[in-house]
C-alpha positions in Angstrom: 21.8 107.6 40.6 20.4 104.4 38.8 20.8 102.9 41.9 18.8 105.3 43.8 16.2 105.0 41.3 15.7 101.3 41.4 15.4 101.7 45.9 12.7 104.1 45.7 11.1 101.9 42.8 11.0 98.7 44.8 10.2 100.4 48.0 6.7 102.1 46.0 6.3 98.7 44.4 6.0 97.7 48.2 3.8 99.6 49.4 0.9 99.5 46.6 1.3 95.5 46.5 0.5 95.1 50.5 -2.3 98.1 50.3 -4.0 95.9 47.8 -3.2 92.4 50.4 -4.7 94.2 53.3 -7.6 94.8 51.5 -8.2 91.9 49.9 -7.8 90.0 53.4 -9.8 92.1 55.5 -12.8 91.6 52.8 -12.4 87.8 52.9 -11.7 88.0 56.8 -15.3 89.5 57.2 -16.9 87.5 55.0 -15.5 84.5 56.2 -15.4 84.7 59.8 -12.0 83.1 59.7 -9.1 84.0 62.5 -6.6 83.0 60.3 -7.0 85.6 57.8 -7.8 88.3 59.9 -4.7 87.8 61.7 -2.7 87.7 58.4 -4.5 91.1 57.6 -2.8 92.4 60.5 0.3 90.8 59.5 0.0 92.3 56.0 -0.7 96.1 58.1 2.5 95.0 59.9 4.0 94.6 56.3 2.7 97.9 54.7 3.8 100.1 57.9 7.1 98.9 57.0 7.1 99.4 53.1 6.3 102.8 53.8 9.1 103.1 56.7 11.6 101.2 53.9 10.3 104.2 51.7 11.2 106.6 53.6 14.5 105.3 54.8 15.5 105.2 51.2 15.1 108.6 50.4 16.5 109.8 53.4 19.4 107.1 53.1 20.1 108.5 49.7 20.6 112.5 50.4 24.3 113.4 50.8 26.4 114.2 53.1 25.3 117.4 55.1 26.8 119.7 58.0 24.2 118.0 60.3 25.2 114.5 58.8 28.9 114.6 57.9 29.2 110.8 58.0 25.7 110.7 55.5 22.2 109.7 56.3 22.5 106.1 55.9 21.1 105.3 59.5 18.1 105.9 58.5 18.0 102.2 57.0 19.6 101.1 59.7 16.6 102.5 62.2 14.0 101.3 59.6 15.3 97.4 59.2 15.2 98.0 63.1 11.5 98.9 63.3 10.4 96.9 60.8 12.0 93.9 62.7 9.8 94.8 65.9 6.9 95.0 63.8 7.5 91.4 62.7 7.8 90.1 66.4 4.2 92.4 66.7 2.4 90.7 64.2 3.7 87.4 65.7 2.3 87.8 69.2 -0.9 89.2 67.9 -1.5 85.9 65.9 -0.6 84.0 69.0 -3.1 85.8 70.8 -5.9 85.6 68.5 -5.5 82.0 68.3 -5.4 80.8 71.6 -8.6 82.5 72.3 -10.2 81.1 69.4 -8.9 77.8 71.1 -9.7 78.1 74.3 -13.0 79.9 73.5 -14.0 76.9 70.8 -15.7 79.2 68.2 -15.7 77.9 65.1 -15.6 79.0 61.1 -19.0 79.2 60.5 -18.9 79.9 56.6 -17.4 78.6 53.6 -13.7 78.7 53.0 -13.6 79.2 49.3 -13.4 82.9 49.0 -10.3 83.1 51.7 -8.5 80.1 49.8 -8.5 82.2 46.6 -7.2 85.3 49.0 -4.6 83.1 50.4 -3.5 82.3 46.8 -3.1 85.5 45.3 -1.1 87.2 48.3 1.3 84.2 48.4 2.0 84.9 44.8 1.8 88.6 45.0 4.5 88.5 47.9 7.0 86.0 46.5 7.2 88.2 43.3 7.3 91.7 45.2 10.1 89.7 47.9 12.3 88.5 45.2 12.3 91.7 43.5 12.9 93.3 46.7 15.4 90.8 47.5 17.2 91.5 43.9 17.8 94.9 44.2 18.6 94.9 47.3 21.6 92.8 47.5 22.4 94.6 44.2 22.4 98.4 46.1 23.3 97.0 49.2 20.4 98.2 51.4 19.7 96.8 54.2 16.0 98.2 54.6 15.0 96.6 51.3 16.5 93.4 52.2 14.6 93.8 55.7 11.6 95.0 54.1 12.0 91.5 51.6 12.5 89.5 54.6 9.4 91.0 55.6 7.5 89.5 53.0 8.6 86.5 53.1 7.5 85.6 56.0 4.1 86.9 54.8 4.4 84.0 52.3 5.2 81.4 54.7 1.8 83.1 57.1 -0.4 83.3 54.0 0.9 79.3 53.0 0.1 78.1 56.8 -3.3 79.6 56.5 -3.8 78.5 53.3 -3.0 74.8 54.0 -5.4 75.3 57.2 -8.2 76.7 55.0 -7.9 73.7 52.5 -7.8 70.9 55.4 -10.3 72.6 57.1 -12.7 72.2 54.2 -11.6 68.8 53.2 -11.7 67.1 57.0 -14.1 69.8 59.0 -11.4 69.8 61.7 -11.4 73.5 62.5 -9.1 73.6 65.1 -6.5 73.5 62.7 -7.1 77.1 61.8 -5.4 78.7 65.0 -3.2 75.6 65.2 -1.4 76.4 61.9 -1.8 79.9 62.5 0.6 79.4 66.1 3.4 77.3 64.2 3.2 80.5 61.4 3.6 82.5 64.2 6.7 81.1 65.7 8.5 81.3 62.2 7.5 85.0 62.1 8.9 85.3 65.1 12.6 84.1 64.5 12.5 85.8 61.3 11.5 89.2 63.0 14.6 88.7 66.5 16.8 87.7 63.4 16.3 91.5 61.7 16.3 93.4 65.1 19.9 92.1 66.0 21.5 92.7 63.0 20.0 96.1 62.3 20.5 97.2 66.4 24.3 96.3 65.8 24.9 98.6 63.3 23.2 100.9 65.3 24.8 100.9 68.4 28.0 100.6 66.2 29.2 96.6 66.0 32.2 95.0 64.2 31.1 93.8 60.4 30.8 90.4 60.4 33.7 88.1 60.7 33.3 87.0 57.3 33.8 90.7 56.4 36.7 91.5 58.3 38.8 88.2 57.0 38.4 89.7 53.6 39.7 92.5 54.3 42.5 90.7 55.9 43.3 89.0 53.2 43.0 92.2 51.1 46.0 93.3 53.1 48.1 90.2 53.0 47.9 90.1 49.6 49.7 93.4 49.5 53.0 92.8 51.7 55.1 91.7 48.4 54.1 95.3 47.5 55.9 96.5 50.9 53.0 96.2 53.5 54.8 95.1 56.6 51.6 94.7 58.9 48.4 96.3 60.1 47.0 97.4 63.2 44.1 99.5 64.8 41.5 97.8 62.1 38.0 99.1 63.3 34.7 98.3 61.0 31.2 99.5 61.6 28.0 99.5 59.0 26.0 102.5 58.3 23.1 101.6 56.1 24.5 100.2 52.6 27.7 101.8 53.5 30.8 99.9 55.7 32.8 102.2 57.5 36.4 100.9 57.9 39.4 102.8 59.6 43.2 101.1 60.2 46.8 101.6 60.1 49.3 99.9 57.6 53.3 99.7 59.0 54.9 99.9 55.5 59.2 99.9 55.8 60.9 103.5 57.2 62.7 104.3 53.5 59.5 104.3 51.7 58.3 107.3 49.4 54.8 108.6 50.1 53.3 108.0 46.8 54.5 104.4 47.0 52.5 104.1 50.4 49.8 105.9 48.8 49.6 103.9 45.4 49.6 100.5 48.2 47.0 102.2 50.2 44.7 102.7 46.8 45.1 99.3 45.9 44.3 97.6 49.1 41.1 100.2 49.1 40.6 99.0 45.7 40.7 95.1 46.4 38.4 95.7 49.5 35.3 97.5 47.8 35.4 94.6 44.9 34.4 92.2 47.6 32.2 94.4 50.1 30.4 96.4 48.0 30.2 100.1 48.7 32.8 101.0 51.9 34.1 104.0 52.8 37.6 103.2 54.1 40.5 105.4 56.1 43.7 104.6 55.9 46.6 105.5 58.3 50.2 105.0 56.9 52.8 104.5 59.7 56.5 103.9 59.2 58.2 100.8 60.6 60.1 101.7 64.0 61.2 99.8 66.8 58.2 102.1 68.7 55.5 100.6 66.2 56.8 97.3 65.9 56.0 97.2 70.0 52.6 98.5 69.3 51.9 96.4 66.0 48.9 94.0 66.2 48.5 92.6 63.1 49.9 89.7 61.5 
């Protein structure tokens, strides 16, 4: 329940801190005149379409199992970190866009840059505390649409940096082109960031493996169980639904041995493997040795 608490916290804390960015930019966008910030208003609208995505996503994520979702509702991170990802690779184009015409077209930054330089300041502070909070919690609930949501504004801090450091050379040399110079290289950083977050949310959607860093701990979860009477494993299958890992397999465990001994082995192993991943749900299949399942066995 504290858990749950401290997601929806984070994901409100979110959304209020990029309302107030977006503002703040658009204002000193207008007055200024300068392409930079209004493209990094749009990045921060990008930004506060997810927070409130991540929101929702979390209090879906969070109801319990139902008879429409047996397995749970933690997809609905999954889908968010998805969206929020293309929204990322959005924002990145756009800047793109807006900066080559400003290139190609020559205009120039007619007014002073003062008022967008203090702008730039307070969102890159504003973000890095909001993304490290964001960051904090979530690796400590295991969500995935916090973490994206984080990831999120952090590249907002690298944007808001690259168009700060434009502003401030701009003023000192007069050399205006390096407005939608810096604003391109931002741009390209955004856009890693935002392919990086679409392929690891889309694989737990469609269903992937856990990472192979994942599945050799729970290897070695097992393994560390055959002096307890494990003979092998087989049929290990993995997937990731929101902050929840989804693991089925079968353990070979020798022909004589009682069921409450395979159990006990079975709780232990389930045991070892939630202390290193973090919140699993996990199906075990207990299979006697037989010269039929030793043909079949697969694991080592």
């Amino acid at each position: 329940m504290q858990n749950v608490l401290e997601k929806k916290a984070a994901a409100g804390l979110s959304i209020i801190s990029n309302a107030v960015i977006i503002i703040l930019k658009l204002v000193a966008g207008a007055i200024s005149g300068s392409i930079s910030i209004i493209s990094e208003a749009i990045h921060s609208l990008s930004d506060f379409l997810a927070s409130v995505l991540t929101f929702f996503a979390v209090m879906k994520s969070s109801e319990p199992a139902d008879r429409d979702h047996p397995f749970g509702h933690g997809r609905y991170e999954d889908m968010s970190g998805f969206i929020e990802g293309g929204l990322i690779i959005f924002a990145a184009f756009y800047i793109v866009f807006e900066a080559s015409k400003k290139i190609i077209s020559g205009a120039s930054m007619e007014a002073e840059t003062t008022l967008g330089i203090i702008v730039m300041s307070i969102a890159v502070v504003a973000n890095f505390l909001v993304s490290s909070y964001l960051f904090y919690v979530g690796k400590k609930t295991n969500s995935i649409s916090l973490m994206a949501d984080g990831e999120h504004l952090r590249t907002d801090i690298w944007s808001s940096l690259g168009v700060l450091a434009g502003l401030v050379l701009i003023r000192v040399t007069g050399l205006e082109i390096l407005d939608p110079l810096i604003a391109i290289l931002v741009a390209l950083f955004i856009l890693k960031t935002g392919f990086s977050i679409s392929k690891t949310t889309l694989n737990n959607l469609l269903d992937g493996a856990l990472p192979e860093e994942d599945l050799k701990k729970i290897e070695a979860a097992i393994k560390e169980m055959k002096q307890e009477g494990v003979i092998s494993y087989k049929d290990l299958k993995s997937r990731c639904s929101g902050p929840e890992k989804l693991i089925e397999m079968t353990l070979v465990f020798p022909e004589d041995m009682t069921i409450k001994h395979c159990h006990d082995i079975c709780d232990k192993i389930e045991d070892k493997i939630k202390d290193t991943l973090g919140i699993c749900n996990i199906s075990i299949h207990a299979e006697p040795e037989c010269a039929k399942c030793s043909a079949k066995n697969t694991g080592q």
